[in-house]
Structures are given as C-alpha cells and as structure tokens.
C-alpha positions as CSV (number, residue, x, y, z in Angstrom):
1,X,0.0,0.0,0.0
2,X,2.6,2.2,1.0
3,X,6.6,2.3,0.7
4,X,8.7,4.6,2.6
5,X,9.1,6.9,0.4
6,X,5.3,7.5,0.7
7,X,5.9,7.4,4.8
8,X,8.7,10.1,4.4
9,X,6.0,12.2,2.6
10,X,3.6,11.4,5.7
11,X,5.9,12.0,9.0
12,X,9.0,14.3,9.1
13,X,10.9,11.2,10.4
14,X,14.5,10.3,8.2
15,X,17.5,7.9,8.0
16,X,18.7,6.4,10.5
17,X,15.8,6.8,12.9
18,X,13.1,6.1,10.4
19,X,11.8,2.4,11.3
20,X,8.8,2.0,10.0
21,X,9.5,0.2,5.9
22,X,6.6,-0.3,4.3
23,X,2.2,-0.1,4.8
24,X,-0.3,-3.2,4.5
25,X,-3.1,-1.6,5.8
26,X,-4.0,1.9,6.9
27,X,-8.0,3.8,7.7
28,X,-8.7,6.0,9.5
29,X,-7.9,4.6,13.4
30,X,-6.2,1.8,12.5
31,X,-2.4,0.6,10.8
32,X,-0.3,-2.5,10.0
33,X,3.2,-2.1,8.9
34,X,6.5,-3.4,8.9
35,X,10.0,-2.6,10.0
36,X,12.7,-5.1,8.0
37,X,15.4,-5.3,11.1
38,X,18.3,-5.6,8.9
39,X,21.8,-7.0,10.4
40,X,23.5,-3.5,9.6
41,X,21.4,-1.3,11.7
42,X,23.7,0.6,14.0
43,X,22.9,0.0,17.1
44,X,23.7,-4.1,16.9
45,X,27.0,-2.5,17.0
46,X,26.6,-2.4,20.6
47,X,23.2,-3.6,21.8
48,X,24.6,-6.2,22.0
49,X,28.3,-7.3,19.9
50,X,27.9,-10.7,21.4
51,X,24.5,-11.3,20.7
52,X,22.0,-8.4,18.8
53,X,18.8,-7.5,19.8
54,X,16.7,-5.0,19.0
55,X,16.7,-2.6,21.8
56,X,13.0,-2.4,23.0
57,X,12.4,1.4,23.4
58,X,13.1,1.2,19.2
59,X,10.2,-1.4,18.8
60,X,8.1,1.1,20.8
61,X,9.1,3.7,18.6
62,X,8.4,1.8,15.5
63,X,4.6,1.4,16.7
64,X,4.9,5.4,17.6
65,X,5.3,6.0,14.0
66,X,3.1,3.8,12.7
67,X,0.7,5.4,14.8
68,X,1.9,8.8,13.3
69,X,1.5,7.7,10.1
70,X,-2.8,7.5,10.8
71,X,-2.5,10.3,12.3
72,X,-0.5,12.8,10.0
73,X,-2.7,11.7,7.2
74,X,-5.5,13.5,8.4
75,X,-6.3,16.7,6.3
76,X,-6.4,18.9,10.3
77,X,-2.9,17.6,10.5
78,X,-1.3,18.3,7.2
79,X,2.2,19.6,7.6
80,X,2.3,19.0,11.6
81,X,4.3,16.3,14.0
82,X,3.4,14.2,16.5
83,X,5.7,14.4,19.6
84,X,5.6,11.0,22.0
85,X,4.1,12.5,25.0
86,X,3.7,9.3,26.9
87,X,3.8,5.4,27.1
88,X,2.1,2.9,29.3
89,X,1.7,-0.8,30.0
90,X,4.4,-1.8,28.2
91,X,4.9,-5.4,27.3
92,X,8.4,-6.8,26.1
93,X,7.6,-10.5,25.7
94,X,10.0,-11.8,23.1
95,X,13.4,-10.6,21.6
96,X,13.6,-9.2,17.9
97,X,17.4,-10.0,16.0
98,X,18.9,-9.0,12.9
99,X,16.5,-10.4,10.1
100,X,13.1,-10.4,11.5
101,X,10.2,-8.5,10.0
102,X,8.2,-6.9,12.9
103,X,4.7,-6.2,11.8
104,X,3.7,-3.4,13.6
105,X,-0.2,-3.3,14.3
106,X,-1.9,-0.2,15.7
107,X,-5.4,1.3,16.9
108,X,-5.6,5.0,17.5
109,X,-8.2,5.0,20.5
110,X,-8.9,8.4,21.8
111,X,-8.3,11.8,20.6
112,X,-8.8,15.0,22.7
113,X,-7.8,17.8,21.1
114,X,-3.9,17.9,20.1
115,X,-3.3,14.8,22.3
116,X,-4.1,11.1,21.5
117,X,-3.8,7.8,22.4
118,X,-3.5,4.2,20.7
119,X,-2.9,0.8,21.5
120,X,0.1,-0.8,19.7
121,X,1.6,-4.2,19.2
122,X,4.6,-5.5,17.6
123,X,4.8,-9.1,16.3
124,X,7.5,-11.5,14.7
125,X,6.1,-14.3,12.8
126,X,2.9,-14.2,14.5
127,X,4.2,-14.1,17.8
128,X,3.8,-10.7,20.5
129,X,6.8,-9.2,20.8
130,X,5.7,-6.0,22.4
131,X,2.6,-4.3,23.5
132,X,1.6,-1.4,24.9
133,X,0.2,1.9,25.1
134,X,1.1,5.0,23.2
135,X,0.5,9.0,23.9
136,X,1.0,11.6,21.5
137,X,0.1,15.1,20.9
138,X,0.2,16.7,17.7
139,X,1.9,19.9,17.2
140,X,3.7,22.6,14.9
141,X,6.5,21.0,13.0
142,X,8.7,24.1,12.7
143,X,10.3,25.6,16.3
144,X,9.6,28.8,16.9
C-alpha cells in the first residue's frame, strides 16, 4: 500500500531513525506495517556485539510512527508532528534479531484535542513481541 518513500511524505521522520518500511493496511484509526530489522542497523554495534537484539524502546518507537503515520494523514494535521508525549503498560515478551520482519499493528483510541492515544503491538512471525500503550500530541513541525 505504501513504501517509505510515501511514509517520508507522511511523518518528518528520516535515516537512520526512520523504522517504519513499508504499509499493509491503513484507515482512518487503525495501521499494519512493517519494520525489515536488517543486520547493519547501527545499534547491533553495541546492543549487544555478542548477541544483537533490537533494543526495546526502538520497537516502541516503531509502533509510535506507525501510529503517526494515521494520524498525519488526516487533512487537520497536514504539515504537523506528533511528539511521543507518553507510554504505558508496556509489554516486552520476546526478543527481535537481525532479520526479522516486525509487523507493527496499531489502533488510535482516543483523541482529545492535540493529544491522542493508541494501542500498539509488535509481532514476529505471529508471535507478540511487544505491547503497549502509546501518547502523542500533535503539534507545529517548525520551532519557533
């Protein structure tokens, strides 16, 4: 449905802290998309030399831009960002590595104004990886 070239068009987000690849599905309140861990990223250069895993607070990003993606691409938000502005109940159940394709699935569930809220989970071949919680509010892109 979406590369991330169309994503780049979506949220202000760019190499190397993009980490969302590619968009199966996307309406209004609701995303699934993936992040390709590839075995270059750089932060297997020391999370951890021994053994790389995919630090955690990254997977919860990854589902924080998915969720940005639905919510940039409403017309009211055209041209704005979404700052993380909290997280809750945060799962970690499983370990991601070089080479696995985390399919990112999230559910916008409230919005109040500039600030939102979704649920997000992160899966590797059909198993939960991470779940939890995500706040954002939605603001100017440009600092004054």
């Amino acid at each position: 449905m979406m590369n991330q070239e169309d994503i780049k068009g979506i949220i202000p987000h760019r190499e190397p802290f993009i980490l969302v690849d590619e968009v199966l599905e996307k309406d209004d309140a609701h995303i699934v998309a993936l992040k390709h861990v590839r075995v270059d990223e750089d932060y297997f250069r020391g999370h951890f030399p021994d053994m790389p895993v995919m630090p955690g607070v990254l997977i919860v990003e990854a589902m924080a831009q998915a969720g940005a993606i639905v919510a940039l691409s409403k017309p009211e938000n055209k041209g704005k960002i979404a700052f993380f502005a909290g997280i809750d109940k945060v799962r970690f159940k499983q370990s991601v590595f070089p080479g696995d394709t985390l399919r990112l699935e999230v559910t916008m569930t409230r919005q109040r104004g500039p600030i939102g809220f979704g649920e997000g989970k992160a899966f590797v071949n059909g198993k939960l990886c991470v779940s939890g919680e995500i706040m954002f509010a939605i603001g100017d892109a440009k600092k004054d």
